[in-house]
Structure formats: C-alpha cells, structure tokens
C-alpha positions as CSV (number, residue, x, y, z in Angstrom):
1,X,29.5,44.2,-3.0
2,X,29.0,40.2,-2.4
3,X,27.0,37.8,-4.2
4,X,24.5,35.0,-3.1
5,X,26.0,31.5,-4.1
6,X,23.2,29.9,-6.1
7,X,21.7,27.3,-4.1
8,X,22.4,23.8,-3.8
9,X,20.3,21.3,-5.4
10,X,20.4,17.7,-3.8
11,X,19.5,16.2,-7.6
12,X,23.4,15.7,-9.1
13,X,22.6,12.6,-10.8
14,X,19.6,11.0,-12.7
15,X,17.4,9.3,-10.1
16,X,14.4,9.1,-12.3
17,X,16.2,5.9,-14.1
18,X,14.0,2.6,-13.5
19,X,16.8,0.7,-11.5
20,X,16.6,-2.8,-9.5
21,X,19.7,-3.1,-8.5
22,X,19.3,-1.1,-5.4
23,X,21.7,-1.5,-2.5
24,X,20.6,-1.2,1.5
25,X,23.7,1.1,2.2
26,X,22.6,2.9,-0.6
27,X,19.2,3.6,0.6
28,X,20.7,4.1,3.9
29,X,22.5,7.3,2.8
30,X,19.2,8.2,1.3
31,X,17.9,8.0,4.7
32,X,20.7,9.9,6.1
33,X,20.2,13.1,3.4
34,X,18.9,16.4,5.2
35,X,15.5,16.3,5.4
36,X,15.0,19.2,2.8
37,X,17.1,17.6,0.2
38,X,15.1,14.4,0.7
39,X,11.9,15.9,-0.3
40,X,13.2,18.2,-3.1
41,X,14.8,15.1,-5.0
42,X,11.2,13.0,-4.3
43,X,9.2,16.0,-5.0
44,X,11.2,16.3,-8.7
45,X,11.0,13.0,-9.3
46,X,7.6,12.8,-8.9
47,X,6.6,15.7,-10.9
48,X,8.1,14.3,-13.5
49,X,5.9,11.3,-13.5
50,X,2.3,13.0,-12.3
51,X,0.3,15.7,-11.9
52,X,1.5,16.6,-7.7
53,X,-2.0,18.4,-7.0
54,X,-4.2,15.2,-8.2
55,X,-4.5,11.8,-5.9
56,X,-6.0,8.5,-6.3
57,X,-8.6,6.9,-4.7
58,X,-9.2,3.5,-3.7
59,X,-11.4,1.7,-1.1
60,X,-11.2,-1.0,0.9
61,X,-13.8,-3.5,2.0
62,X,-13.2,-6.6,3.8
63,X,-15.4,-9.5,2.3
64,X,-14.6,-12.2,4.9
65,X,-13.6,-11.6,8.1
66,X,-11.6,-13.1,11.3
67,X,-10.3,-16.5,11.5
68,X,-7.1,-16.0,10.0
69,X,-4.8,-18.9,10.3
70,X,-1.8,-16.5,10.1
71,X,-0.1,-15.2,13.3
72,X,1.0,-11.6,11.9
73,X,1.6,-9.8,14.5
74,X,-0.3,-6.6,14.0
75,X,-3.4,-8.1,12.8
76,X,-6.5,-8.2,14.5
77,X,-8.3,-10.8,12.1
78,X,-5.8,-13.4,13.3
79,X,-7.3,-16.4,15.1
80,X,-4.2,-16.5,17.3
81,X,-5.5,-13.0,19.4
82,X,-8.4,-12.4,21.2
83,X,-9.4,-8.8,19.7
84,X,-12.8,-9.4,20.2
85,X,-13.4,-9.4,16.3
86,X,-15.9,-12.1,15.1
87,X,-15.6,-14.5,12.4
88,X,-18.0,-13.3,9.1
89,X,-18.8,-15.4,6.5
90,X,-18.2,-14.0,2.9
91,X,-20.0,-11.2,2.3
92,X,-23.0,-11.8,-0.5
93,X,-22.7,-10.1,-4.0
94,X,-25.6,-8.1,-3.9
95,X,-23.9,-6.1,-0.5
96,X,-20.3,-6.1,-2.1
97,X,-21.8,-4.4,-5.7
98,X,-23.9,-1.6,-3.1
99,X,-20.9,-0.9,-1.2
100,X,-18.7,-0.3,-4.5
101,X,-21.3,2.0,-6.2
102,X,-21.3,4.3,-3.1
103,X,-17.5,4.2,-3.7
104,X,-17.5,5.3,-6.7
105,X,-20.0,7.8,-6.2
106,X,-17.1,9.5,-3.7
107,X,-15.3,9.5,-6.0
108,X,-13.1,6.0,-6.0
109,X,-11.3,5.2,-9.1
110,X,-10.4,1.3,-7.2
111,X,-11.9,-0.9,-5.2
112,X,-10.5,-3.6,-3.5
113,X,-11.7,-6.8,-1.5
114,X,-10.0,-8.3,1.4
115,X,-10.5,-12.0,2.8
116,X,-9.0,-12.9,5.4
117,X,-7.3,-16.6,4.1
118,X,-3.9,-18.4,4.4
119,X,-4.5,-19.1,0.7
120,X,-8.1,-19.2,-1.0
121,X,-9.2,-22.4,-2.2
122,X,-10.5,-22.9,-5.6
123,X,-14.3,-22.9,-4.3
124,X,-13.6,-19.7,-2.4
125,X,-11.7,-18.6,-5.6
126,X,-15.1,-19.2,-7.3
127,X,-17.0,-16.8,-5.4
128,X,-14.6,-14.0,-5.4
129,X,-14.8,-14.2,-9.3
130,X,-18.5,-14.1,-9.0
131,X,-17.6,-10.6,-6.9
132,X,-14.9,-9.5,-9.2
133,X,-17.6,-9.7,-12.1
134,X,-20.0,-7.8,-10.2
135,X,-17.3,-5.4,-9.5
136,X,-15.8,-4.6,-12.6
137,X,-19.8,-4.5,-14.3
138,X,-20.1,-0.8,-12.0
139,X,-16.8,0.6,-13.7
140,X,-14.5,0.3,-11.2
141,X,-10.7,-1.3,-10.8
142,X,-10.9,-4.5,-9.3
143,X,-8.2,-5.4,-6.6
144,X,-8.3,-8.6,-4.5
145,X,-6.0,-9.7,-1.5
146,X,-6.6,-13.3,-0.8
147,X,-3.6,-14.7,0.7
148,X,-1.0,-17.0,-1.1
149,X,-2.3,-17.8,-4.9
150,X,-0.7,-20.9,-7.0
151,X,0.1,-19.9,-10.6
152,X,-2.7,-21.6,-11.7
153,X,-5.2,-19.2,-9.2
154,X,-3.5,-16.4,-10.3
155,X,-4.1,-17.1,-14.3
156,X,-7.9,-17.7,-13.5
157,X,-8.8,-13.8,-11.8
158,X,-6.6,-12.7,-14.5
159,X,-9.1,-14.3,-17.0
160,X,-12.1,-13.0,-14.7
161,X,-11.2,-9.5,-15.4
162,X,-9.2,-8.7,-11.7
163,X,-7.5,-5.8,-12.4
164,X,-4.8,-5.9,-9.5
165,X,-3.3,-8.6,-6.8
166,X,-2.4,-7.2,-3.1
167,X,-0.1,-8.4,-1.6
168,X,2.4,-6.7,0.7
169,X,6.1,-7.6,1.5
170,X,5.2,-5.8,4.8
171,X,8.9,-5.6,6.0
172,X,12.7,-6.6,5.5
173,X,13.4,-10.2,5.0
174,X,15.3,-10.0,8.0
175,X,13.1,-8.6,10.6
176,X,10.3,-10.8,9.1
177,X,11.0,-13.5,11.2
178,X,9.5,-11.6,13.9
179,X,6.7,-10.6,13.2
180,X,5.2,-13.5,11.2
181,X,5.9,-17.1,11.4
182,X,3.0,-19.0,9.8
183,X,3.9,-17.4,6.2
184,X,8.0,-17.3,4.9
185,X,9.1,-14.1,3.0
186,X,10.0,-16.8,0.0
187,X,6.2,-17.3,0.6
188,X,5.8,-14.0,-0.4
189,X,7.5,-13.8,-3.2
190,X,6.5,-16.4,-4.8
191,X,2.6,-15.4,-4.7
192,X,4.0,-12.1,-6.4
193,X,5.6,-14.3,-9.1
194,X,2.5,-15.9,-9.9
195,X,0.6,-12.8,-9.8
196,X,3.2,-11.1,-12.5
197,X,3.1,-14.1,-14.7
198,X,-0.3,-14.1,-15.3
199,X,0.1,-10.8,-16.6
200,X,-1.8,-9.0,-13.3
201,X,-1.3,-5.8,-12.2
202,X,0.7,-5.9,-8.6
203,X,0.0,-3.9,-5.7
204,X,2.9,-4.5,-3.0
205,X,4.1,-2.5,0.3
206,X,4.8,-3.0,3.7
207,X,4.0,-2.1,7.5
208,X,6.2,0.5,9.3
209,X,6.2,1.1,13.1
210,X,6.7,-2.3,14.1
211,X,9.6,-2.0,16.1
212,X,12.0,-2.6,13.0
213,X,14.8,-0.8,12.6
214,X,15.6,1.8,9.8
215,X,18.0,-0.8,8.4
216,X,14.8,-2.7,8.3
217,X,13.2,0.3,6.5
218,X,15.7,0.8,3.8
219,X,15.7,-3.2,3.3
220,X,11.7,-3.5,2.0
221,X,12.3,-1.0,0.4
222,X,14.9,-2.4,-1.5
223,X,13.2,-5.5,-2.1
224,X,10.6,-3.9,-3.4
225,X,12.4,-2.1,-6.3
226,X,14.6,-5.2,-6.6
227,X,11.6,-7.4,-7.9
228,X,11.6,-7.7,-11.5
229,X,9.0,-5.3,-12.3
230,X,8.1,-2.5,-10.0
231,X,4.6,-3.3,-8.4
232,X,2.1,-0.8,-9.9
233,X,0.9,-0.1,-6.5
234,X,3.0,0.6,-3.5
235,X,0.9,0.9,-0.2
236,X,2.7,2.0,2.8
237,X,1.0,1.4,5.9
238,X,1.5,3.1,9.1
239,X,1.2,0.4,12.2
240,X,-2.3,0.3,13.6
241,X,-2.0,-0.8,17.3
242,X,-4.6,-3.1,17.9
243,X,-5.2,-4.4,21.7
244,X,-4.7,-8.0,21.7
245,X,-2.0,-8.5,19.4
246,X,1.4,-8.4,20.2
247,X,2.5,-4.7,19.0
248,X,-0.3,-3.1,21.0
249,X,2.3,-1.3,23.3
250,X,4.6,0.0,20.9
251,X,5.7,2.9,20.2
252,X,4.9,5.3,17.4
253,X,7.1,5.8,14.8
254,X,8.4,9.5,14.2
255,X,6.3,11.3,11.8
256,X,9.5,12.9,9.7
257,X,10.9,9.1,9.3
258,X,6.9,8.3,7.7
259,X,7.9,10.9,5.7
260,X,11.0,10.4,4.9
261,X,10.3,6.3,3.9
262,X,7.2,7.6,1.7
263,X,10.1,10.2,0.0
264,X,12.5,7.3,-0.9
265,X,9.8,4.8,-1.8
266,X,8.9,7.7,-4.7
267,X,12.6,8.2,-5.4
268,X,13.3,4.2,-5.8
269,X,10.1,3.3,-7.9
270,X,9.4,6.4,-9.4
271,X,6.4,5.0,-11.9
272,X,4.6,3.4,-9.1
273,X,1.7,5.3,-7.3
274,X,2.6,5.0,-3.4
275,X,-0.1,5.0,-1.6
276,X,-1.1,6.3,2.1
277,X,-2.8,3.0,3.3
278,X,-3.5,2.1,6.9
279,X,-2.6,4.6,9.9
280,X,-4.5,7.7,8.0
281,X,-6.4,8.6,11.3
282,X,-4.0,9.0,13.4
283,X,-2.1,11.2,11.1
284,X,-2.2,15.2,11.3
285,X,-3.1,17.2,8.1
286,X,0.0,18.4,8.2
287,X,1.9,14.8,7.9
288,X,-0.4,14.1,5.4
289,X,0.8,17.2,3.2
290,X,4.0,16.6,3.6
291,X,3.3,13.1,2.4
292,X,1.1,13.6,-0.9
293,X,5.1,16.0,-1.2
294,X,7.3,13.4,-1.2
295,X,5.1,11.9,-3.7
296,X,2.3,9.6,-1.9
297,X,-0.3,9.7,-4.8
298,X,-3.1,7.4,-3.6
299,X,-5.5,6.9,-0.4
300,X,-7.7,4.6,0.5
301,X,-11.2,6.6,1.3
302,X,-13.7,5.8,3.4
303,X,-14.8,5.1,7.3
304,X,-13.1,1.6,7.7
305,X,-10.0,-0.3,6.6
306,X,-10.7,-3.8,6.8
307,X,-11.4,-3.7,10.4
308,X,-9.6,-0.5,11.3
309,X,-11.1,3.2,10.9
310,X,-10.2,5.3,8.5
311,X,-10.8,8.9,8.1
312,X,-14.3,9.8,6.7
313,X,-14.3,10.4,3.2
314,X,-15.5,14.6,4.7
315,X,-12.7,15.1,6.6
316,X,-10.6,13.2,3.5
317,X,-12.6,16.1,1.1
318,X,-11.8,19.0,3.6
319,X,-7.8,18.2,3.6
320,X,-8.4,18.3,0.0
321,X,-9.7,21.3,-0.4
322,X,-7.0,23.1,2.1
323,X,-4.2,21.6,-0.3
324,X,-5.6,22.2,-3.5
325,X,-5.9,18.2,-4.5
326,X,-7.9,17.0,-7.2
327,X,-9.4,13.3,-7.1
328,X,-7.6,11.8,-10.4
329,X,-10.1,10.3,-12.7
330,X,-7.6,7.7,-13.5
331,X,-3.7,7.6,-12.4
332,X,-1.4,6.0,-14.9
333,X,-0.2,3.1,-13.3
334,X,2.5,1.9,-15.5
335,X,4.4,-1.0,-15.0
336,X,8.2,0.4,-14.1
C-alpha cells in the first residue's frame, strides 16, 4: 500500500507583510514561479484582504480632450500624432453631473475625470473643483487625473473634497525613456509626493505591452511597492494600439504574462485594489477570470475609456453573472 505525498503549497513564507523594500531579482523569481503556484500564493493573499467574489467599479470620463503637449507614446490625445481625435473644450458641469448619475445608477462606486494637460493651471484647477463639487454632491468617489500638480494644487482638491489623484508610473524607470520624453520619471514621482502630502488618496499603475521587457515588468512593479505608502489604487492597463502613434504595430503581449503581472502586483501590495483598466475589450472572459483570481478587484465600466472603448457595462454584467461576482458597495481601500 503507498500513500499520496500531501501537496505542495507555493506559500512557505509570510507574503501578506506590507514590505517596500522590494528587489527586481526578487520579483523576477516571482515571475519565474510555475504558473499554478503564482496564482495560489496571489489568490491567498488576496482572500485574506477581500471578499474574491465582489469587484469594484469605477468609470471613466474624459472632461477635456486632445491637445496634449506630452508625446507618450501610446496615447491618442497627444498633439504630436495625427489620430484623427479633435481637440474638446472642458466639458460643462451640468454634462459631467448627468454622466456620473447614470454611473452610479450601474452601479459605480468611483468616478473619475480625465483632462488631457501637461499640468493644470490654477484657473483650469478652478473648474475642475467646480466638477469635483458637483461630483461628490451625487454620492460618488471623486478621482481626478490632471497631469503634474505642485504641492500647493494638490492641498487645494484635497480641501475641495477629491477623493483620489491618478496618476500612473506607466513603466520601469528604465524603459521610460522610451516611450515618453516630454515628462521625466522624477516628474512622476514627485506629483505623487505632492498628492500623498496633502493627505489624498493615490491611484497609481502602469501600461504593459509596450515592447518592454519583463525585467521592465518586475521594475514598476517594484517601484510601485517601493513608494512610501502603497497607492490605494493600482490600475494595470493592457496597451491599446492606437493608429497613429508609435506602438500601433506592436505586438500583443501574452495573456498568461497579463496574468501573471496582475498576480504579483496583488502579491507585492496586497492592501491595494488592482484594477483591470484599459485593454478590457480585447480580453476574453476567460483572461478576465483568471484575472479577478490573481486578485484584480476593480474595473472601470462603461462604453468608453477616455477615448478608447470599453466593454459595455451588459457584457461587463453577463461575465458577472457567469463568475458569480457581486458589484462591492464600497471596497476598503486602505492605505498599505
């Protein structure tokens, strides 16, 4: 008679300990674990810290549109491409309120507004408050991306009630360089250093698929849980290929390394909801699954992204339903 060996479990240390001292040959061998063993450690981890049949929904409007100084390389709002997107003025409050009541009544927990600035200026910075107001009067989370915000900018939509601060990493320091020029990674950081300071909530990712390399992976994502506080928020965004900017030709990444990159964002920053941002409509139910798994936790809902489609908020429902996911009323986003 022979007995089963009990199986192996991947977890043989404590990797729910809030940690920012994260090493890139350390996430490396995370990259490097089986695949299985990956997503058992993420999955643990992340049932620790939240309910793994409920998700979070935000959505995303763009309030002013086009004519982006910036030359990031996957954007389409950039004034350096010809995508054929036009310039739009700031969108008016009563339009911005409509559009985050219908949000809400899909069920959005968080909505978030998206100009497309190097940095506001502090008449710009004056309407969005008025926005922000508005917002926050319907019940919702407020979330802004703006661009780069002084410390002083960043105190005043703390006062106006803003809730939380986009604004991505979007990849390694060192494969920065090239994809964005206009805008340093010290940039960056120092926007996110304002936003902390004035005591806002952060939300902070990155961009895979564009052409970086997995050393490049593991890198943001170290940067990320090296900041002094883990952003609230993590969005990982799956490379839209726009035609007229520079990545339109590249290839898509692999679906399991998605996977795996949401896994080890969940392992690394284990408080933080990670969220499935752009790229949602070109990914299979069955990516997404494995996803909301490894412990992605948030989506942005409805038909646009900014400029880019998104699934519609039925077919978001329908995936839903087939998983047994429950919108979350509210997710605890505390501060790791």
């Amino acid at each position: 008679m022979t007995t089963s060996s009990p199986l192996h479990h991947p977890i043989t240390e404590d990797h729910t300990a809030l940690r920012h001292d994260w090493s890139s040959p350390e996430v490396l061998r995370l990259f490097n674990q089986p695949f299985n063993d990956l997503l058992f450690t993420a999955h643990s981890i992340h049932r620790q810290h939240f309910d793994p049949n409920e998700v979070q929904i935000s959505t995303l409007l763009s309030i002013k549109t086009g004519a982006c100084p910036e030359d990031c390389k996957y954007c389409p709002q950039s004034v350096h491409y010809d995508t054929g997107l036009e310039r739009e003025r700031l969108l008016p409050v009563e339009e911005v309120v409509a559009a985050a009541n219908a949000a809400r009544e899909t069920g959005a927990t968080r909505f978030c507004m998206g100009a497309a600035w190097r940095q506001p200026t502090d008449r710009n910075l004056d309407k969005v408050i008025e926005l922000i107001t508005a917002v926050g009067e319907t019940g919702m989370e407020t979330c802004v991306t703006l661009g780069m915000l002084t410390d002083s900018q960043a105190v005043r939509l703390k006062d106006a009630g803003l809730d939380y601060y986009n604004h991505n990493l979007d990849t390694s320091p060192e494969f920065y360089p090239e994809v964005i020029k206009s805008r340093t990674y010290d940039d960056r950081l120092d926007t996110l250093k304002h936003v902390r300071d004035a005591g806002l909530n952060v939300c902070c990712g990155g961009i895979v698929g564009m052409g970086e390399s997995r050393s490049d992976r593991a890198g943001l994502l170290v940067e990320l849980a090296n900041l002094p506080t883990h952003p609230q928020s993590v969005p990982i965004n799956q490379l839209i290929r726009v035609a007229g900017t520079p990545l339109e030709t590249l290839e898509d990444l692999d679906e399991l390394e998605f996977v795996r990159t949401i896994a080890i964002a969940r392992i690394m920053m284990p408080h933080s909801v990670v969220r499935l941002s752009a790229g949602r409509a070109e990914m299979s139910d069955a990516k997404q699954a494995l996803c909301f798994f490894a412990g992605a936790n948030s989506i942005f809902y409805g038909e646009k992204l900014l400029t880019a489609d998104n699934p519609e908020a039925n077919s978001d429902q329908v995936l839903f339903e087939k998983l047994g996911i429950n919108r979350a009323k509210a997710v605890s986003d505390s501060a790791a």
